[in-house]
VOPAGU-2260 file (C-alpha; in pm, 1 decimal, decimal comma):
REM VOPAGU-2260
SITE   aa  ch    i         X         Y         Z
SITE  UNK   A    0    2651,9    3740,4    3901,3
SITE  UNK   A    1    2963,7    3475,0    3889,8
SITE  UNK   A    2    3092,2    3663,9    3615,0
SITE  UNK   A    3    3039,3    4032,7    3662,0
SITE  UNK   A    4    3094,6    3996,7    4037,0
SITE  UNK   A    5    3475,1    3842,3    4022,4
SITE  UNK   A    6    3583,0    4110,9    3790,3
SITE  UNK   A    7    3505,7    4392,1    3904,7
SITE  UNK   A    8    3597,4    4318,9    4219,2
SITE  UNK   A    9    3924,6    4221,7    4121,0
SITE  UNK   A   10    4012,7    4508,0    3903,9
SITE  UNK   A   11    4026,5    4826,6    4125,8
SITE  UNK   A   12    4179,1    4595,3    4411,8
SITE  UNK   A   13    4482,1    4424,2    4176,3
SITE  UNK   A   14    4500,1    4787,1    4010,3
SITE  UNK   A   15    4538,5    4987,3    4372,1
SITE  UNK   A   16    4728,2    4676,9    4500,9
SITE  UNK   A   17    4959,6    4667,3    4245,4
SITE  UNK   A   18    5029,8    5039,6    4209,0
SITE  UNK   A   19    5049,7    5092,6    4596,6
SITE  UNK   A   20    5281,2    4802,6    4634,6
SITE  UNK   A   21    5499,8    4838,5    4306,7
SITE  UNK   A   22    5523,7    5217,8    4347,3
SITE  UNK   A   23    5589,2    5250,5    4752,3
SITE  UNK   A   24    5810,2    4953,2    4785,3
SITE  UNK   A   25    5961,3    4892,5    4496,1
SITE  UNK   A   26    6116,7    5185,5    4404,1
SITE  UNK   A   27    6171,6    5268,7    4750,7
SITE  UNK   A   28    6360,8    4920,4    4861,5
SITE  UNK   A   29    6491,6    4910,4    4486,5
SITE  UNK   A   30    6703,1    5287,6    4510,4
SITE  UNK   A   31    6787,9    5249,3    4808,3
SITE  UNK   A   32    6967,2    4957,1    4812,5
SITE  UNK   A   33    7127,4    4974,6    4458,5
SITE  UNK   A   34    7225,4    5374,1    4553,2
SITE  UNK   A   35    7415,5    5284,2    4838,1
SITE  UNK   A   36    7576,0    4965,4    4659,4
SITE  UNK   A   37    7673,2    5163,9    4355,7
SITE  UNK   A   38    7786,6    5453,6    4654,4
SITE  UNK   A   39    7967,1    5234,0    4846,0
SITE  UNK   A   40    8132,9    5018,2    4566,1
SITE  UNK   A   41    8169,6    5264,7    4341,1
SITE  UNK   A   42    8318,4    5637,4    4417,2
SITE  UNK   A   43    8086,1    5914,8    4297,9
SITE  UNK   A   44    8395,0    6023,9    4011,0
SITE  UNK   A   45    8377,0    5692,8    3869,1
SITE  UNK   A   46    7950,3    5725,7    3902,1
SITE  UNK   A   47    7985,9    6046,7    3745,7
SITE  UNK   A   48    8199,7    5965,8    3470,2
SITE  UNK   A   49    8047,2    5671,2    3326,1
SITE  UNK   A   50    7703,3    5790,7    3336,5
């Protein structure tokens, strides 16, 4: 019970945890403030032109 309890427990929660929070917030937080950095510091041209 120790063993099989603790894992599967921990599985789907981590797993929907770590999706949820590393999908929602991170790339949300993550674009959004390095967009309007590279937008604010950088002209679009320039953006355009190097990429």
């Amino acid at each position: 019970t120790v063993g099989t309890s603790p894992i599967p427990i921990p599985t789907p929660t981590k797993s929907s945890q770590t999706q949820s929070s590393s999908d929602t917030p991170s790339p949300s937080p993550d674009n959004k403030e390095i967009f309007p950095i590279f937008n604010t510091s950088i002209p679009l041209d320039l953006l355009e032109n190097k990429f």
